[in-house]
Steps between C-alpha positions, in 0.01 A plus 500: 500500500788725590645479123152606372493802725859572370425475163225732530693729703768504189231547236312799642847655631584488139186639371553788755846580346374481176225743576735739675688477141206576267411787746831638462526408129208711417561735668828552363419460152255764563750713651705468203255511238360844644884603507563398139282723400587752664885536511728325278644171554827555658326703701244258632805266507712705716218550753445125510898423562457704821297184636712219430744400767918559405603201559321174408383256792535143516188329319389160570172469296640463126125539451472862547539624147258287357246583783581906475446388078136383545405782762586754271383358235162401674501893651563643126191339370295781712698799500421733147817474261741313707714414226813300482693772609310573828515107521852511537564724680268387787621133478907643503401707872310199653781232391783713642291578826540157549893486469478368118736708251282592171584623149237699314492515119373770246530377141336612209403294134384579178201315385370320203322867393855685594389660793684486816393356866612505787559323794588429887617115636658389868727283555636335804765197516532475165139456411229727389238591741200684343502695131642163315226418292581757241675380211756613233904666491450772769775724474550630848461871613541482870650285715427518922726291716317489788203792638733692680739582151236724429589713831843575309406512130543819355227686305556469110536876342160548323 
């Protein structure tokens, strides 16, 4: 009887930090999203470095960038626009609160009718977290090794 209990226990303890994740994903991607359209990008970016700890912890669940993945993704559904972009950059802040080193990606194609898209990826360890279903030779525009490189990156001369 006592492994029953314990399994429950487990189950809804997870379903608690899950729900404390879509809470924060949403709100974050609506953070961002309201940003984005205000202020430009490295701007938004810069403010968003600010909360994202120096130095990475010690992480023991490998399963936090997939989990931080679906929350966003699952918040993104409901907020107006959220585009891969704001995607991004919500997953990169909630993977490196957790003591996980991120790199965000801003590439741009040309498509079949010659006109050019863009857009944002994560990746942690090697493997893409959210923004890899897009296809095609992106040629890259940005590069962000980790959220807090945007404290130090320099405006570009407009």
């Amino acid at each position: 009887m006592a492994a029953v209990w314990s399994r429950r226990d487990r189950i809804l303890g997870c379903l608690a930090t899950d729900r404390r994740l879509l809470l924060s994903s949403f709100c974050l991607v609506s953070a961002i999203r309201l940003g984005l359209w205000l202020l430009p990008v490295h701007t938004v970016g810069h403010v968003l470095g600010w909360f994202v700890p120096s130095v990475p912890g010690n992480v023991l669940d490998p399963s936090v960038p997939g989990r931080v993945a679906r929350a966003v993704a699952r918040a993104s559904r409901v907020v107006p626009d959220a585009t891969c972009l704001t995607q991004a950059l919500a997953a990169q802040m909630l993977i490196e609160r957790h003591g996980i080193t991120t790199r965000l990606h801003i590439g741009v194609v040309r498509d079949s009718g010659h006109a050019v898209r863009a857009h944002a990826w994560v990746e942690s360890r090697g493997v893409t977290v959210i923004g890899g279903a897009m296809s095609g030779e992106w040629s890259p525009l940005l590069t962000v090794e980790g959220a807090r490189t945007w404290l130090t990156r320099t405006r570009r001369p407009s």
